[in-house]
Structure formats: C-alpha cells, structure tokens
MDTraj code that builds the backbone (N, CA, C; nanometers):
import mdtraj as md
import numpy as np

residues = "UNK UNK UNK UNK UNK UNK UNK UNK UNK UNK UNK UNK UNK UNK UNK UNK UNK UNK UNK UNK UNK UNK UNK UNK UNK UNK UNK UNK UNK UNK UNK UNK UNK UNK UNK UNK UNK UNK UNK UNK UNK UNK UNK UNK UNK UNK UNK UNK UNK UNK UNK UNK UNK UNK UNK UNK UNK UNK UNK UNK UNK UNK UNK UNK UNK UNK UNK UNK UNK".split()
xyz = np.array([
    [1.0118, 1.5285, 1.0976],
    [0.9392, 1.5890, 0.9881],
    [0.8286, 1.4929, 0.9432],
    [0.7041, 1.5347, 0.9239],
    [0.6075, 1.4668, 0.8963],
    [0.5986, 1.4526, 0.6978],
    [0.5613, 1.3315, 0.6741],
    [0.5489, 1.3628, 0.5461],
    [0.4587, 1.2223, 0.4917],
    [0.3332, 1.2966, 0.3664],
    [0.2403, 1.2115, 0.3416],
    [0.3149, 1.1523, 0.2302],
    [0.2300, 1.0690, 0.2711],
    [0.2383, 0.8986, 0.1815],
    [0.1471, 0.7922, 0.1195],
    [0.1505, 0.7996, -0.0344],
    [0.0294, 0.7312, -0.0680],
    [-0.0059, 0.5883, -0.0096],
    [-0.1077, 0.5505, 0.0174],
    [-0.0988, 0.3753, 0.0263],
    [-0.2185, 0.3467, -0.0498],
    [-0.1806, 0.3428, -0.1930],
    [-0.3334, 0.3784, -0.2504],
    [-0.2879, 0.2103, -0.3193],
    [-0.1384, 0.1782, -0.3406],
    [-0.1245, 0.0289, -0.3500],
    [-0.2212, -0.0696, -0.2537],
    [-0.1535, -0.0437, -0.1654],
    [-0.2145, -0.1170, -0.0427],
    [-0.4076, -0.1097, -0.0623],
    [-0.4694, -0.0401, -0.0725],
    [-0.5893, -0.0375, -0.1129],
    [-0.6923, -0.0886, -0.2162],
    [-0.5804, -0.0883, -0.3221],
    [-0.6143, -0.1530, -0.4781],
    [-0.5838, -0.3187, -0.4469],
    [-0.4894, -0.3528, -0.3972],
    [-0.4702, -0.5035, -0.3907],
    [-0.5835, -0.5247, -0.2948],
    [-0.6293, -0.5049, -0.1927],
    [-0.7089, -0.5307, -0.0795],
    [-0.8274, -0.5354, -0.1778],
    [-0.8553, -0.4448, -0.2293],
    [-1.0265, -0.4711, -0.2977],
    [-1.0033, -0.5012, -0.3935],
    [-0.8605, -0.5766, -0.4976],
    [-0.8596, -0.6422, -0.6063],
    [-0.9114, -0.5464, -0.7052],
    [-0.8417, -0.3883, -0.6921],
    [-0.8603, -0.3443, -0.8421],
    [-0.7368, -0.2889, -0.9341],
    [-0.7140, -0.3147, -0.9960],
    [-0.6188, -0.2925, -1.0944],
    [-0.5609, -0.1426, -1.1457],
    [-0.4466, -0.0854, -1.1210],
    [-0.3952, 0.0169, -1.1975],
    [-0.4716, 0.0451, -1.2866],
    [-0.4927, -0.0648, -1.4238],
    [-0.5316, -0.0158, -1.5218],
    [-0.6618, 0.0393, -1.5221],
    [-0.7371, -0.0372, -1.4552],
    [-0.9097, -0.0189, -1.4157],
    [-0.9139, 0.0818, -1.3661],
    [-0.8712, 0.1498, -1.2701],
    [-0.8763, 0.2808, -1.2162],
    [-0.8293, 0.4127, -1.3190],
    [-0.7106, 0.3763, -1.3968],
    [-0.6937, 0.4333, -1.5146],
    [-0.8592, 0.4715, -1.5823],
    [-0.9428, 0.4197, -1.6058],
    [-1.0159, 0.3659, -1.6641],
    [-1.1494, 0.4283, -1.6251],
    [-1.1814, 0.4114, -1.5012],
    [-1.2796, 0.4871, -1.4101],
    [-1.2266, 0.6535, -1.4119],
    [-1.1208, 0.6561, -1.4026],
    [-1.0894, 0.7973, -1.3490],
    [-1.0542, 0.8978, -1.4759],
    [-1.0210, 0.8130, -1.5577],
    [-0.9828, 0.9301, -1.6901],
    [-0.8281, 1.0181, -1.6895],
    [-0.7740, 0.9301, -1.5565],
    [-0.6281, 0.9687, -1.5621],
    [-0.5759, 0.8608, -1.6752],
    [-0.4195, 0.8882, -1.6874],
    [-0.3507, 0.8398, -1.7623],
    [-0.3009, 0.6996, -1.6926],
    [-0.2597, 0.6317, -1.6953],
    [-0.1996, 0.5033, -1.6114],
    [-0.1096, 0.5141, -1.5718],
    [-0.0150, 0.6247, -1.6492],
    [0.1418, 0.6248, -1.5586],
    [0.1074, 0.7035, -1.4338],
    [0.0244, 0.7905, -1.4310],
    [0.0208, 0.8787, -1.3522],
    [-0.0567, 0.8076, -1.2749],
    [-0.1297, 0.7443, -1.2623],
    [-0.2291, 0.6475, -1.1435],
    [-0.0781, 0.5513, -1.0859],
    [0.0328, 0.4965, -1.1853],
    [0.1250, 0.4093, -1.1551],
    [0.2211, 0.4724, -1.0824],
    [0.2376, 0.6267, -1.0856],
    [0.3055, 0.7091, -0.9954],
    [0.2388, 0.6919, -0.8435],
    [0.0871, 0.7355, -0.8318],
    [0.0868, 0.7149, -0.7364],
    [0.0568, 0.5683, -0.6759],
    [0.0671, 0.4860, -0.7550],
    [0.0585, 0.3850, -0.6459],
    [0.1749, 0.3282, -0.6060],
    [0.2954, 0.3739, -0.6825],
    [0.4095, 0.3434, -0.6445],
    [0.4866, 0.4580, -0.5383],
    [0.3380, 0.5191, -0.5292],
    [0.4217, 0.6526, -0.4024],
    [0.5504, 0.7315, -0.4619],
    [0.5517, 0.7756, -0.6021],
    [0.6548, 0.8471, -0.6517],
    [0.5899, 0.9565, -0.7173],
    [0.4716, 1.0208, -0.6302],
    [0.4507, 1.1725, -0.6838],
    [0.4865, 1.2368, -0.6063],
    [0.5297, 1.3557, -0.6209],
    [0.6152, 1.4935, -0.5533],
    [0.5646, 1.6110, -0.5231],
    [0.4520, 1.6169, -0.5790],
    [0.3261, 1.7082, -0.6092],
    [0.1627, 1.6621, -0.6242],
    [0.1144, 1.6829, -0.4753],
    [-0.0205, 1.6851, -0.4890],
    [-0.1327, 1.7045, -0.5754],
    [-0.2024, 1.6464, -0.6916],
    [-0.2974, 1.7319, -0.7334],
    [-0.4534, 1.6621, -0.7106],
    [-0.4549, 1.7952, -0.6621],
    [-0.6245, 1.7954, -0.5490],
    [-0.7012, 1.7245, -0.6859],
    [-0.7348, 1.7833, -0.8041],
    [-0.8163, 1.7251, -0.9108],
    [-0.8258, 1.6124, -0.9142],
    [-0.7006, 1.4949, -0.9404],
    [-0.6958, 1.3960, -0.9736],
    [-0.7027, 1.2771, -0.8319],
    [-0.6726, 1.3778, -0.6888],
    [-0.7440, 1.3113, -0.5761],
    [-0.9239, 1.2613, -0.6203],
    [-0.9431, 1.3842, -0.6011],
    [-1.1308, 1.3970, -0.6070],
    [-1.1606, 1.3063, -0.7111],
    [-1.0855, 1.3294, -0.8397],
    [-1.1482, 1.1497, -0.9830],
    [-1.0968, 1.0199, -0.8594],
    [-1.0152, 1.0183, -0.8156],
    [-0.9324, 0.9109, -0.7119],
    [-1.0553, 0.8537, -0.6543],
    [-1.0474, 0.9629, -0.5667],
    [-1.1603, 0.8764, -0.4223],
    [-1.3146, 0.8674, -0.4634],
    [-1.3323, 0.9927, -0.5562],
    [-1.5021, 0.9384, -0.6077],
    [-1.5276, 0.8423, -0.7012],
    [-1.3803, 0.7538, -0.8122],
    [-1.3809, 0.6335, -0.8425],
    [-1.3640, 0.5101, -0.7368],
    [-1.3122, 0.5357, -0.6499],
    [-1.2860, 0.4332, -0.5634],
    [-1.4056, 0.4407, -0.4646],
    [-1.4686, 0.5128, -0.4211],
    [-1.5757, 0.5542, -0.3493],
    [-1.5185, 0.5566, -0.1805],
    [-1.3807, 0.6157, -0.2017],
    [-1.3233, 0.6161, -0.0454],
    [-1.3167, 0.7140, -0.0053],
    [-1.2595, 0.7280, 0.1508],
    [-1.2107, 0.8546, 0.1662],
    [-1.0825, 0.9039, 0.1874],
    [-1.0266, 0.9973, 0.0977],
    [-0.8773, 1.0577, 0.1240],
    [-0.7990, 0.9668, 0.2462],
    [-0.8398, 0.9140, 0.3679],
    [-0.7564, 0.9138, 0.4447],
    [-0.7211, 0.7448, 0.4215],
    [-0.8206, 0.6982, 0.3292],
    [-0.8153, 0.5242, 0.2987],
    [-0.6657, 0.5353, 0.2007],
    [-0.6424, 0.6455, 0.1084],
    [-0.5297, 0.6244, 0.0107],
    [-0.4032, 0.7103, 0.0493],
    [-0.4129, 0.7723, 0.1782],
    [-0.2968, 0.9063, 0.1872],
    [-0.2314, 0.8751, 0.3308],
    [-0.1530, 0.8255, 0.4058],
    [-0.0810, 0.8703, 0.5376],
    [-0.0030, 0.9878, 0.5463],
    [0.0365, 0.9704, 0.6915],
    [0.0926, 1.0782, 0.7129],
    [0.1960, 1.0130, 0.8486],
    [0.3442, 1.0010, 0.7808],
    [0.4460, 0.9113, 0.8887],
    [0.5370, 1.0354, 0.9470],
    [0.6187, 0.9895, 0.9862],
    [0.7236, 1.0429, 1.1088],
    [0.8246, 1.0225, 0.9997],
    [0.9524, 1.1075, 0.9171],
    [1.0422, 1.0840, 0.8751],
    [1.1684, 1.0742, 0.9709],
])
top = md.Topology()
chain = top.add_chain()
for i, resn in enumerate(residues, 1):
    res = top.add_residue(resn, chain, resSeq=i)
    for name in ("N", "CA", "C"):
        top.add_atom(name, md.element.get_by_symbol(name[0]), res)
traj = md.Trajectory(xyz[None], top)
C-alpha cells in the first residue's frame, strides 16, 4: 500500500526555517504547520498546501513523499 508522507521537517531544517516563521509567512496556525511537520496530519488540505509551497517557494514534491507501507 502506498502512502504519502510529509518531509516538510526535513526541508525546514535544510534551509534553516523555523515552524514558527512559516506559521508566520503562511497565516496558518503553528500547531497545524507542527502537525505537519511532525507528519501527524490525516487529512490533506489542498489550501494550506498552496500558503505551504508559495511561502516556501517549493514544489509539492520538495515537502510530500510517497513510500511503500
């Protein structure tokens, strides 16, 4: 079974930006940026992708995998 997986941790430490800072840029809340960087969301939401990657200036595939369970 295939199943996606944030690595949006892995991304933020690499370019040295902070949970909170992205909080910050994006106009999400911090727990919810802290959900996904701890890879404990359960539910996709496309909205808060698109604030995601057009604050970070990446693309979807820099913060999302997709493994082999």
């Amino acid at each position: 079974m295939k199943v996606v997986r944030f690595c949006l941790a892995d991304y933020l430490d690499t370019n040295g930006i902070s949970r909170y800072s992205l909080a910050k840029r994006t106009g999400i809340q911090y727990h919810v940026i802290d959900s996904y960087y701890k890879n404990k969301v359960y539910r996709l939401d496309g909205y808060n992708l698109g604030r995601i990657i057009e604050a970070l200036d990446c693309q979807l595939t820099d913060i999302l995998t997709v493994t082999e369970e």
